[in-house]
C-alpha positions as CSV (number, residue, x, y, z in Angstrom):
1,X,-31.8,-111.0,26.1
2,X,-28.1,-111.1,25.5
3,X,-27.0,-111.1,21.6
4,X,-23.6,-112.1,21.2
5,X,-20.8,-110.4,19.2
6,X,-20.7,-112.9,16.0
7,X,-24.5,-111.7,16.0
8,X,-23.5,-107.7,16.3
9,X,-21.0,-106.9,13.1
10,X,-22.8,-103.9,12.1
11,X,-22.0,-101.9,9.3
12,X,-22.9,-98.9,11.1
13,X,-20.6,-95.7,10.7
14,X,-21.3,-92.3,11.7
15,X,-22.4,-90.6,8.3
16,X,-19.8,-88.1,7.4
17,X,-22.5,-86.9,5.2
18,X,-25.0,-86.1,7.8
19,X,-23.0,-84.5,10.6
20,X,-26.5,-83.6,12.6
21,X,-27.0,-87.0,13.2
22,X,-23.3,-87.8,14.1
23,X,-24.6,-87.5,17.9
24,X,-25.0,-91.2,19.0
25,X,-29.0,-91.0,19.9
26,X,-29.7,-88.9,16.3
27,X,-29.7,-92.3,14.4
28,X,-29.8,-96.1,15.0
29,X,-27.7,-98.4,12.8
30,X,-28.3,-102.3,14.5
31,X,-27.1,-105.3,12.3
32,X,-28.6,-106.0,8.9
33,X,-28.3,-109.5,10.2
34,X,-30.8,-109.0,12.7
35,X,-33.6,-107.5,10.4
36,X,-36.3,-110.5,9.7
37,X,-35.3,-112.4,12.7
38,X,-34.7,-110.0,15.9
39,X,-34.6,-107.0,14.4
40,X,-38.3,-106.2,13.7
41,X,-39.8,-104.6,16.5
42,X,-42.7,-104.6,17.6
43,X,-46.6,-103.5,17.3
44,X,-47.7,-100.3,18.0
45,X,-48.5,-101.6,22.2
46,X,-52.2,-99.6,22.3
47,X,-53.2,-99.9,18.4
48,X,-56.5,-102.0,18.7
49,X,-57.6,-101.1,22.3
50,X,-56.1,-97.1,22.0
51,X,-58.8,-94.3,23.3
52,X,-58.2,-91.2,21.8
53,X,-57.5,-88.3,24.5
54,X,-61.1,-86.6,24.0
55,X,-63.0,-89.6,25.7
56,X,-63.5,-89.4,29.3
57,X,-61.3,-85.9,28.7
58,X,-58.9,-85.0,31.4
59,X,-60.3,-81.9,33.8
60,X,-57.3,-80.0,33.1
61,X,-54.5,-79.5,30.9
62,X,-51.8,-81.3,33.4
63,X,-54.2,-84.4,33.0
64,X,-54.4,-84.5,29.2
65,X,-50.7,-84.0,28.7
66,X,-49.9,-86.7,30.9
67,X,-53.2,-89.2,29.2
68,X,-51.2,-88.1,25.9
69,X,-47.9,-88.8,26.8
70,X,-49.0,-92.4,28.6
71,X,-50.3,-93.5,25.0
72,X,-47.6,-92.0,22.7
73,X,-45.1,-94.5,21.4
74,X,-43.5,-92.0,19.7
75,X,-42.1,-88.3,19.0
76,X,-39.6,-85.9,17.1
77,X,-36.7,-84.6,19.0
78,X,-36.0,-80.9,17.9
79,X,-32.5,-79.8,18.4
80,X,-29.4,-77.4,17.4
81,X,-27.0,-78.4,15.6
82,X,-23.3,-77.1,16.0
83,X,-24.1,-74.2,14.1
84,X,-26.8,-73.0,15.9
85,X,-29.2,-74.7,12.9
86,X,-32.6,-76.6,14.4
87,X,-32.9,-79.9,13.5
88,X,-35.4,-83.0,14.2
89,X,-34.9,-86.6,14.4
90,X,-37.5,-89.5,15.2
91,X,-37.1,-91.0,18.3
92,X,-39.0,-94.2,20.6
93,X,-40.1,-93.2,23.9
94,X,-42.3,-94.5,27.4
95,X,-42.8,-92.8,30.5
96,X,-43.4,-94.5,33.9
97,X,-45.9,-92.7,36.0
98,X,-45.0,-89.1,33.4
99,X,-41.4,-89.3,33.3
100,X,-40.4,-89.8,30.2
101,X,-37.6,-91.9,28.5
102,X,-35.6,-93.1,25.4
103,X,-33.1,-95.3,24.8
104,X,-30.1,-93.5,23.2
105,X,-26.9,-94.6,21.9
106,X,-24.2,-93.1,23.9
107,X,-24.6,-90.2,27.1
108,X,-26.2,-87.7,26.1
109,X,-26.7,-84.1,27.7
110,X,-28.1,-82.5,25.1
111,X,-31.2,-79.9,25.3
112,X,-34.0,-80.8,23.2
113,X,-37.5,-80.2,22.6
114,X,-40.2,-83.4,22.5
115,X,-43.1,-83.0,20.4
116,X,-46.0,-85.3,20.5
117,X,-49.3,-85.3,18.7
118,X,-52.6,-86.9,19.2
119,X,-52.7,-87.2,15.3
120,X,-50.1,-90.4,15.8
121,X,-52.7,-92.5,18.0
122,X,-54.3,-95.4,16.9
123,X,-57.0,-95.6,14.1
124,X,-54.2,-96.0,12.3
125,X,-56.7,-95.3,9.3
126,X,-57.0,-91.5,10.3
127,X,-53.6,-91.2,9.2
128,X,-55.0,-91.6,5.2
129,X,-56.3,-87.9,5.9
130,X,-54.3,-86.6,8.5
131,X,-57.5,-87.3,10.9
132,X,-57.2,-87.4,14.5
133,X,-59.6,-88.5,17.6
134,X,-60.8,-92.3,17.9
135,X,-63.6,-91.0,15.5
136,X,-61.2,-89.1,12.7
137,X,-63.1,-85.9,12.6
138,X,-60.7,-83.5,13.6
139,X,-57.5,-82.7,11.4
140,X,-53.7,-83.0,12.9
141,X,-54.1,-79.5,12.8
142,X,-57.1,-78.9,14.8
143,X,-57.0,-77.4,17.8
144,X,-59.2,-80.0,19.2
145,X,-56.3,-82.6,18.6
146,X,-53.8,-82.6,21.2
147,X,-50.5,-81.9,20.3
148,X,-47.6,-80.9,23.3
149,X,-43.9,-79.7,23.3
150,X,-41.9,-80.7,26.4
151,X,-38.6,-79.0,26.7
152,X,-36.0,-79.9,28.9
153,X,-32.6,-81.4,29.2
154,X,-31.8,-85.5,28.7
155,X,-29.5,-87.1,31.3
156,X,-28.2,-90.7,31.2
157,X,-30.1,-93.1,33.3
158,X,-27.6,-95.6,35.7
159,X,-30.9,-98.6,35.4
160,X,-28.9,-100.8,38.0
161,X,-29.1,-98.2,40.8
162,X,-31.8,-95.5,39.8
163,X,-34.9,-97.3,40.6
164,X,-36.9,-94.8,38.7
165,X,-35.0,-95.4,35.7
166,X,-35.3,-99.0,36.4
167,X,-38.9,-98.4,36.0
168,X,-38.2,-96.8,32.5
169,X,-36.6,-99.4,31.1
170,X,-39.9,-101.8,31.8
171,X,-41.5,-98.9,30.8
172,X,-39.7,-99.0,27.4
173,X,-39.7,-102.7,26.6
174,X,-43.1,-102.8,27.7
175,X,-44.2,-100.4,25.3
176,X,-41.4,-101.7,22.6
177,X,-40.7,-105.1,23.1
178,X,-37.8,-105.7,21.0
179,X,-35.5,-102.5,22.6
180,X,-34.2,-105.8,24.7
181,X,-32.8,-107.3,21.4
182,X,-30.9,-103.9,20.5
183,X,-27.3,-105.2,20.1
184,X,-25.8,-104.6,23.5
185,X,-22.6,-103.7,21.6
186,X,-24.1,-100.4,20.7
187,X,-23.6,-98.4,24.1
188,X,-27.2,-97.8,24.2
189,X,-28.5,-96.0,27.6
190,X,-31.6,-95.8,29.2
191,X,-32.7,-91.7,29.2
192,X,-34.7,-89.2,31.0
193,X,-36.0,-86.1,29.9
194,X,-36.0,-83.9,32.5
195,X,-38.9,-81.9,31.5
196,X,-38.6,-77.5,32.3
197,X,-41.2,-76.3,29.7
198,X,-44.4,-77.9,28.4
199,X,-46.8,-76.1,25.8
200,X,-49.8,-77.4,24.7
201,X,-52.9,-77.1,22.9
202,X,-55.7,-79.2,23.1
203,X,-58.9,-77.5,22.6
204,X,-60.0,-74.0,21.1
205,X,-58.5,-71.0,22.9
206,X,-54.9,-71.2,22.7
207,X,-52.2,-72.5,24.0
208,X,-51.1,-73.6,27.4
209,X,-48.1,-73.4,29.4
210,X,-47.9,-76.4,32.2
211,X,-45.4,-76.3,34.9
212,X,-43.4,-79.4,35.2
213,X,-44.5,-79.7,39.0
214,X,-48.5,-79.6,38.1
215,X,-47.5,-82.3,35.3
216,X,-46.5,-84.4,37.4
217,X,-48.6,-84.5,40.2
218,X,-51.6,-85.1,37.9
219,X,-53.7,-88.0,38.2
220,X,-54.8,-89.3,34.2
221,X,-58.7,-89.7,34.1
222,X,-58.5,-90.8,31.0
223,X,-58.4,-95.0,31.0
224,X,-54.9,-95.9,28.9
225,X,-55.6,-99.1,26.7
226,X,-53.4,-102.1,27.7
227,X,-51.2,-103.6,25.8
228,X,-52.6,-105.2,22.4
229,X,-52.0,-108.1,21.3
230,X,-52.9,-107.8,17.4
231,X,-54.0,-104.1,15.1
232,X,-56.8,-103.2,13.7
233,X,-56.7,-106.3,11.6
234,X,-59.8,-107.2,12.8
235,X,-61.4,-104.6,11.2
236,X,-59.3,-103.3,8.2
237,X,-57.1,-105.2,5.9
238,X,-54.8,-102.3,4.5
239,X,-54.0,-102.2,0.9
240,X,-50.8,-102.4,0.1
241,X,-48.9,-99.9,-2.4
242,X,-45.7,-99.4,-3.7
243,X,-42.5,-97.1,-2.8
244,X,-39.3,-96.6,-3.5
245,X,-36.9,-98.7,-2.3
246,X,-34.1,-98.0,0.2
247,X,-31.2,-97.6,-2.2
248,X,-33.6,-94.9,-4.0
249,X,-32.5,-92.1,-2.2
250,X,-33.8,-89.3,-3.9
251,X,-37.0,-91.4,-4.9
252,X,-37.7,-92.5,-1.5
253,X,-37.4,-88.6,0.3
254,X,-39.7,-87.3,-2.4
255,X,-42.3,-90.1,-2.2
256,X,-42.5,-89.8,1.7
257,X,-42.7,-86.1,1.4
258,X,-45.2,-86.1,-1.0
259,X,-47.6,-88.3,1.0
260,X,-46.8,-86.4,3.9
261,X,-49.7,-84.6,5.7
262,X,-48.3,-83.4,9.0
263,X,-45.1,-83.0,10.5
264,X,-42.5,-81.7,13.0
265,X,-41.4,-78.0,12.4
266,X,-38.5,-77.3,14.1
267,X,-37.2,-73.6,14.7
268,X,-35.2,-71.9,16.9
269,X,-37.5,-69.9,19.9
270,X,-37.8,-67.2,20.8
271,X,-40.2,-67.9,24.1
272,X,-37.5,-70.4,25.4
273,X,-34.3,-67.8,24.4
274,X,-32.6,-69.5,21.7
275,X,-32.9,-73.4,22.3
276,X,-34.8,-75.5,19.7
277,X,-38.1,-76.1,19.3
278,X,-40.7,-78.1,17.6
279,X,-44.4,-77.8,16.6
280,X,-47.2,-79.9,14.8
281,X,-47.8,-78.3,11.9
282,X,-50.6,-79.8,8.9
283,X,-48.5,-79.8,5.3
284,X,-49.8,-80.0,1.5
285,X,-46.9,-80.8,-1.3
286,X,-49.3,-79.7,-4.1
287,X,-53.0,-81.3,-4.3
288,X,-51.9,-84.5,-5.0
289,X,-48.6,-87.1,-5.3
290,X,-48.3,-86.8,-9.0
291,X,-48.0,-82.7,-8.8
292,X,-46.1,-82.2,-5.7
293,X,-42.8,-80.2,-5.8
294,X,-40.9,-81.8,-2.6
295,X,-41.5,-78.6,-0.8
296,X,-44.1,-78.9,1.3
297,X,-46.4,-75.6,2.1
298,X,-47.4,-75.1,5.8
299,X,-49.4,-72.4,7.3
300,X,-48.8,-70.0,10.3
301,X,-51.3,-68.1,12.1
302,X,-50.0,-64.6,13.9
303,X,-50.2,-65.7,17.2
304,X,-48.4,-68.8,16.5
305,X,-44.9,-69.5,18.6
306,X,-43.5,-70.8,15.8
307,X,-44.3,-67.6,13.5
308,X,-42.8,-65.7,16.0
309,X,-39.9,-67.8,15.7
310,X,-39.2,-67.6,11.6
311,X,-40.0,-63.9,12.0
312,X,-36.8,-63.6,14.4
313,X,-34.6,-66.4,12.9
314,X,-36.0,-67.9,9.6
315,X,-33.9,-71.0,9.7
316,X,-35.8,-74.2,9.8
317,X,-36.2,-78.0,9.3
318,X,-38.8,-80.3,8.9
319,X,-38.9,-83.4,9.9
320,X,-41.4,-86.6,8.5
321,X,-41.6,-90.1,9.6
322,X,-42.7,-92.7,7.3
323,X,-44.8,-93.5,11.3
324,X,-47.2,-91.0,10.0
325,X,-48.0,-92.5,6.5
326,X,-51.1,-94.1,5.8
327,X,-49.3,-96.0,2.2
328,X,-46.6,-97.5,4.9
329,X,-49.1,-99.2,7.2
330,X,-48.9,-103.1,6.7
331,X,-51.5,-105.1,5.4
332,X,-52.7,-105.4,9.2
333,X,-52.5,-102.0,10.2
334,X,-48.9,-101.7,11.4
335,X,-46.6,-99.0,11.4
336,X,-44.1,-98.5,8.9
337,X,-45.3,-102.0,7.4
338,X,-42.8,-104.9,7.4
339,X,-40.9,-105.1,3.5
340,X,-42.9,-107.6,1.7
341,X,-46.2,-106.1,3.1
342,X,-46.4,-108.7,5.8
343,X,-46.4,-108.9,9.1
344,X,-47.1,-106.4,12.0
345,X,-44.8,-103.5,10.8
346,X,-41.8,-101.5,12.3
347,X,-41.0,-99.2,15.1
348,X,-40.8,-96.0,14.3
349,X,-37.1,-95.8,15.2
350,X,-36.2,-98.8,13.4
351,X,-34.5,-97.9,10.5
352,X,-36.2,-99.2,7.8
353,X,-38.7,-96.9,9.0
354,X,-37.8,-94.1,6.9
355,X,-37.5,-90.6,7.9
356,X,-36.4,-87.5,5.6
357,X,-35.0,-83.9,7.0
358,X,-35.8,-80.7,5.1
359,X,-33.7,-78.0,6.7
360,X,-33.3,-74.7,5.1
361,X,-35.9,-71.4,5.7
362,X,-38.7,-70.4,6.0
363,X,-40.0,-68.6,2.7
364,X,-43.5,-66.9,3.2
365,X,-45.8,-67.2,0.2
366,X,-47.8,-64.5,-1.4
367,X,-49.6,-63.1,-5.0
368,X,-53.3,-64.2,-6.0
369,X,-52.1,-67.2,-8.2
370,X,-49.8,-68.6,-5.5
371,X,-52.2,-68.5,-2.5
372,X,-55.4,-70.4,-5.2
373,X,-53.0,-72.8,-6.2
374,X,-52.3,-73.3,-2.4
375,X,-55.7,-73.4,-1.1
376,X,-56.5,-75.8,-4.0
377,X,-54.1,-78.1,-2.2
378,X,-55.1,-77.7,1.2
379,X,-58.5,-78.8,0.3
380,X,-57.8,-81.5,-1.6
381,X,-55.8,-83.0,0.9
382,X,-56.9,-82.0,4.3
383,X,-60.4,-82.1,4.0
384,X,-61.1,-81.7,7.9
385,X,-59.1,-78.4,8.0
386,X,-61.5,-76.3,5.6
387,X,-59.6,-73.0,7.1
388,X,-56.6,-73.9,5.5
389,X,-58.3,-73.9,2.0
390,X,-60.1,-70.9,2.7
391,X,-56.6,-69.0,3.4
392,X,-55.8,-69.2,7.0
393,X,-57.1,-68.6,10.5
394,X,-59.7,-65.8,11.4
395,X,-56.0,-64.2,13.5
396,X,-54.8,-63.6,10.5
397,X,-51.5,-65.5,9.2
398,X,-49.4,-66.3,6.4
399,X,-48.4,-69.9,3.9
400,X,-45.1,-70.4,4.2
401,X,-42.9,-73.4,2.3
402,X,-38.9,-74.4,3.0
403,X,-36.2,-72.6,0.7
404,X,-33.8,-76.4,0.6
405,X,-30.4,-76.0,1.6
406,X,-30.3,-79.7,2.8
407,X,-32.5,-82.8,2.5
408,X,-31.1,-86.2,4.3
409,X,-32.9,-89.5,4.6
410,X,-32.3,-92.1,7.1
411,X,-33.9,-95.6,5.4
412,X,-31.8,-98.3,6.2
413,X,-28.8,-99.6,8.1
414,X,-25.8,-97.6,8.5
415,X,-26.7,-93.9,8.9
416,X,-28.5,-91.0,7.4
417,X,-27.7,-90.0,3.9
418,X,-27.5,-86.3,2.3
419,X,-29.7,-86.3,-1.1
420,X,-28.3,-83.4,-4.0
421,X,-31.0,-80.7,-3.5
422,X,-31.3,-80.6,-7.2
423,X,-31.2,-84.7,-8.0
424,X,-34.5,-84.3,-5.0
425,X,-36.0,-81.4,-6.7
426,X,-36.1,-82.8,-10.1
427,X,-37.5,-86.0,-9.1
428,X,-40.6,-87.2,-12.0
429,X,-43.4,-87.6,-9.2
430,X,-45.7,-89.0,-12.2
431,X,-43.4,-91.9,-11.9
432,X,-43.9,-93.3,-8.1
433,X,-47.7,-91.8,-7.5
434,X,-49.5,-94.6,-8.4
């Protein structure tokens, strides 16, 4: 569907405050005109017939990345900034027959790392505590839930003469119906992700490393839900609560980080030699709303790719998308739920569907008082990862939080915005945790 240029005066500017999103595909800006009319997109596409990835498990590990990435809607893009600082943003995605796409403003070349977790599949109700599988009884955390990293390189699809790439875009509007009402003014492109690394773990053991070929040539066992018409509505009606608004900056970052209970880390890698690199990690900001601290805590065992990483280079960001909130789901069970607390919510890339970036590094945790207070946390709010509250895996491993250097939030039209460390860190939680 065409939109016409009376309908396309966006406001959107490049945010001179936020130059890690200046990159055309590291934010979306469409028309504040649009919102309420074209500009809500759609449904999660799998919510009410979704399978988690354990039933009817894929034989191998080629199979379940590929069952996981047919059923993800979407992921957080890790990546390095100019000065060599890892960064993540929130990003829409499909695949057609495992090749994956995005629709990005502007060519892009850039190398990034995808990661996806099982943890953002429909329930939608697992995400009140950070549950994962059709039946919640695994955390985010848990080996058990399937979370994947899929490095590579992004080139610029030409959709009018690449017929695989014409098979992305279906792919894409398929799976988010309203990317054909993104104003056409915006340069956005059809994307691949040419995929030269995937890691994965998805069951005890450890993790796996999956050769682009075998991913591709893998048949999914697993059946992938069709398309739904309606949520989880007929089941759960969601209670709605209430959040800072998007002209609360600070408010709004410390609210969503507060509720947070898993998220992107991104770091820079030492397996892949320097390029960026993202992994699902479970976070507790303090044992509830009302005490947390806007620095979430997050745990690494030894073994961990990502604790290798810090140990090398401790720079870092996290990245949180209001997606993975359980207080943003609409009334029906939508993502990111509509403002009002109608309606079938927001896609994840939409920008009303907010998403805050902690970058800074990695401070390990230590001394008897520290580690009770941050057990105390972990059990309170992850109460399906009892290692966490018990101090950390039997490998041995260490609690680590963020030392802020920069906090950003992207909630509405027009761009990302830096928050004052010290405006974010002084925030009265008492005041939005009810």
């Amino acid at each position: 569907m065409q939109i016409s240029l009376a309908e396309t005066s966006c406001c959107c500017r490049r945010s001179q405050s936020a130059p890690y999103i200046q990159h055309a595909y590291r934010f979306f800006c469409p028309d504040p005109c649009l919102h309420g009319r074209r500009g809500r997109l759609g449904r999660h596409p799998i919510q009410q017939q979704a399978q988690a990835v354990e039933d009817a498990a894929p034989e191998t590990g080629s199979q379940k990345a590929r069952s996981l990435v047919a059923q993800t809607t979407w992921g957080v893009v890790s990546f390095l900034d100019s000065d060599g600082t890892p960064k993540g943003e929130i990003h829409s995605l499909a695949d057609s027959d495992g090749r994956i796409f995005m629709y990005l403003m502007g060519k892009q070349e850039d190398d990034i790392a995808l990661t996806l977790t099982q943890a953002s599949l429909p329930p939608f109700k697992n995400l009140k505590d950070a549950a994962c599988g059709i039946d919640g009884n695994w955390d985010a955390e848990d080996p058990r839930c399937a979370k994947m990293t899929m490095s590579g390189s992004l080139e610029a699809c030409n959709k009018d003469k690449d017929e695989g790439c014409k098979a992305g875009w279906v792919a894409l509007t398929e799976r988010h119906p309203t990317m054909s009402s993104w104003p056409v003014d915006h340069d956005f492109i059809v994307h691949e992700l040419k995929i030269s690394d995937i890691w994965m773990i998805a069951n005890y053991g450890g993790q796996s490393i999956i050769s682009p070929e075998s991913y591709y040539k893998a048949q999914i066992t697993t059946p992938v839900p069709a398309v739904a018409s309606s949520g989880e509505a007929n089941v759960v009606i969601f209670e709605q609560v209430d959040y800072p608004k998007w002209d609360q900056k600070a408010e709004r970052a410390r609210w969503i980080i507060g509720n947070a209970l898993w998220t992107t880390l991104s770091t820079v890698s030492v397996r892949l030699e320097g390029k960026a690199w993202g992994n699902l990690r479970s976070i507790a900001d303090g044992p509830s709303v009302s005490k947390s601290t806007g620095k979430p805590v997050f745990y690494l065992p030894k073994p961990d790719s990502s604790m290798k990483d810090v140990t090398a280079n401790p720079k870092i960001s996290i990245t949180v998308s209001e997606a993975s909130l359980y207080g943003r789901l609409s009334h029906t069970g939508g993502l990111c739920g509509k403002e009002g607390g109608d309606g079938d919510g927001n896609d994840p890339e939409y920008p009303i569907c907010a998403r805050v970036y902690l970058t800074g590094t990695a401070k390990e945790l230590s001394g008897n008082s520290t580690l009770t207070a941050i057990k105390a946390a972990f059990k309170a709010r992850h109460p399906l990862a009892p290692w966490l509250s018990e101090g950390g895996s039997h490998t041995g491993g260490a609690f680590f939080t963020i030392d802020l250097e920069k906090v950003a939030i992207l909630d509405y039209f027009g761009g990302a915005t830096d928050v004052d460390v010290e405006e974010y860190l002084l925030v009265n939680a008492d005041v939005y945790s009810s």
